[in-house]
Gaussian input, Z-matrix of N, CA and C with variables (Angstrom, degrees):
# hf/3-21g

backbone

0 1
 N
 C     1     B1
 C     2     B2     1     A1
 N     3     B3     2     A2     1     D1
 C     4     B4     3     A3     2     D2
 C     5     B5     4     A4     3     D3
 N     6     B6     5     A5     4     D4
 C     7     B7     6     A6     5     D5
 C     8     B8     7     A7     6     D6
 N     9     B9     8     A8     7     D7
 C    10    B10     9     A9     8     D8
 C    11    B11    10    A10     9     D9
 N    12    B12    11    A11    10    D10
 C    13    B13    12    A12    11    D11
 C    14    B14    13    A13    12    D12
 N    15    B15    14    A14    13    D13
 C    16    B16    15    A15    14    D14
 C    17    B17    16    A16    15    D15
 N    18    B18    17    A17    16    D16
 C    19    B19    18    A18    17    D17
 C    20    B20    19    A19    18    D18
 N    21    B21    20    A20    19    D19
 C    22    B22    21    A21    20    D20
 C    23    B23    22    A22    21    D21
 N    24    B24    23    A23    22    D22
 C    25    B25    24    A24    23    D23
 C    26    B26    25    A25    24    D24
 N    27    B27    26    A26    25    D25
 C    28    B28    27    A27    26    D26
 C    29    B29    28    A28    27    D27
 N    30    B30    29    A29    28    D28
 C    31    B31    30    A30    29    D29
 C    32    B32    31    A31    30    D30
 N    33    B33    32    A32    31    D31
 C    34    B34    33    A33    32    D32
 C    35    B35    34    A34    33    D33
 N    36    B36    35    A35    34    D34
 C    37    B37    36    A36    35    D35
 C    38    B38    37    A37    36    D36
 N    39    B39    38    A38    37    D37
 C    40    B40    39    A39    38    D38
 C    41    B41    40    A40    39    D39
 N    42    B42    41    A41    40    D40
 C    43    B43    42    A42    41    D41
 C    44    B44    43    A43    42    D42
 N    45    B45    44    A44    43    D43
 C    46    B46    45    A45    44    D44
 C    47    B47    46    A46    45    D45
 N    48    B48    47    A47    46    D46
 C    49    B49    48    A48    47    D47
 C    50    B50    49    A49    48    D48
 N    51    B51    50    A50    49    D49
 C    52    B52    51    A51    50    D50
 C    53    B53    52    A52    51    D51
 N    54    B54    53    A53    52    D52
 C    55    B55    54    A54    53    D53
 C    56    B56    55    A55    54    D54
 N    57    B57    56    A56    55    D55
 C    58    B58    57    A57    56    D56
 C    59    B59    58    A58    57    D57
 N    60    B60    59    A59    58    D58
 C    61    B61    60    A60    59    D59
 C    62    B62    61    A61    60    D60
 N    63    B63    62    A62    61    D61
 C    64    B64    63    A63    62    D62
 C    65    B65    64    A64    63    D63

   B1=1.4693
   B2=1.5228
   B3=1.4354
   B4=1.5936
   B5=1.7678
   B6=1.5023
   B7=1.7416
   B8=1.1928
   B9=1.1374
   B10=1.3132
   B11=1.6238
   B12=2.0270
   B13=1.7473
   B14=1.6531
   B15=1.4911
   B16=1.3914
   B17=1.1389
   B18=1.6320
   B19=1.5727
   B20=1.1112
   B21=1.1931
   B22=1.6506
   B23=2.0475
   B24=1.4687
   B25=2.2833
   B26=1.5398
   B27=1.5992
   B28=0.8698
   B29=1.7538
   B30=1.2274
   B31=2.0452
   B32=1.9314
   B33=1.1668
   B34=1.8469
   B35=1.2764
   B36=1.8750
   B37=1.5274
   B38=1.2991
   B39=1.4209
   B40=1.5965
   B41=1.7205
   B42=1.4770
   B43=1.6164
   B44=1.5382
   B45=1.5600
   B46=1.3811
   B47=1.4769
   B48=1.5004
   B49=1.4269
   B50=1.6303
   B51=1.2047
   B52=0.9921
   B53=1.5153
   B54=1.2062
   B55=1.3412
   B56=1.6357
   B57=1.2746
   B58=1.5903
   B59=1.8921
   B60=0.8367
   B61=1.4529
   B62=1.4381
   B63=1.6735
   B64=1.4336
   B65=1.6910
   A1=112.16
   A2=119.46
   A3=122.26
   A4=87.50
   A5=125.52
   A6=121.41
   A7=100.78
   A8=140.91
   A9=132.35
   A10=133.31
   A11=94.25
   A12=94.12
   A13=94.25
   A14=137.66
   A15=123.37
   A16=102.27
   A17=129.04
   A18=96.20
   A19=125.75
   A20=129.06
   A21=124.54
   A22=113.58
   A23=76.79
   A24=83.91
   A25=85.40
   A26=140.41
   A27=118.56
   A28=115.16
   A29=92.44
   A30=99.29
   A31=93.32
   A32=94.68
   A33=108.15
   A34=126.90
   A35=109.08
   A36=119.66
   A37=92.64
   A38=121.52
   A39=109.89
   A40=112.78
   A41=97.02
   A42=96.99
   A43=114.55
   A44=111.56
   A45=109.35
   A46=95.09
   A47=130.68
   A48=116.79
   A49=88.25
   A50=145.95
   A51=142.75
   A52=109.64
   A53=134.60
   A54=110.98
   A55=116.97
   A56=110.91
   A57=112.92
   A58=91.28
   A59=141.27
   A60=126.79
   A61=146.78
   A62=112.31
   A63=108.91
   A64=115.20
   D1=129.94
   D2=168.02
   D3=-26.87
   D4=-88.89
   D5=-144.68
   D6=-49.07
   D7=-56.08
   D8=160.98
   D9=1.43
   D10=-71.89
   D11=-177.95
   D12=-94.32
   D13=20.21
   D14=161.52
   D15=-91.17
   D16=-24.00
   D17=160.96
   D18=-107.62
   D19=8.32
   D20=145.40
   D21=-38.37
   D22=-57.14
   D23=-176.27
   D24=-58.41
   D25=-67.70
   D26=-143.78
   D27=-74.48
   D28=-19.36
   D29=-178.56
   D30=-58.90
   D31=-48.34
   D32=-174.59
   D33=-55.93
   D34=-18.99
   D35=177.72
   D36=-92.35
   D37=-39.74
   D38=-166.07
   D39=-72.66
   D40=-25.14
   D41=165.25
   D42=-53.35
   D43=-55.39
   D44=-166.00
   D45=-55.04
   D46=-60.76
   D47=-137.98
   D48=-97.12
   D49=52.66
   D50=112.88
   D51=-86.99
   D52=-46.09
   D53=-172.82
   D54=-88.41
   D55=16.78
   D56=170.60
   D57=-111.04
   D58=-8.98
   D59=125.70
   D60=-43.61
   D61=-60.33
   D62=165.49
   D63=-49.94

């Protein structure tokens, strides 16, 4: 399903900008 892989990308952005934080 599209909602599905939009929150895969979005689980995947929140990864990045947590670890360009720590």
């Amino acid at each position: 399903m599209i909602i599905n892989e939009s929150l895969h990308l979005y689980s995947t952005f929140l990864n990045a900008q947590s670890a360009l934080q720590s």
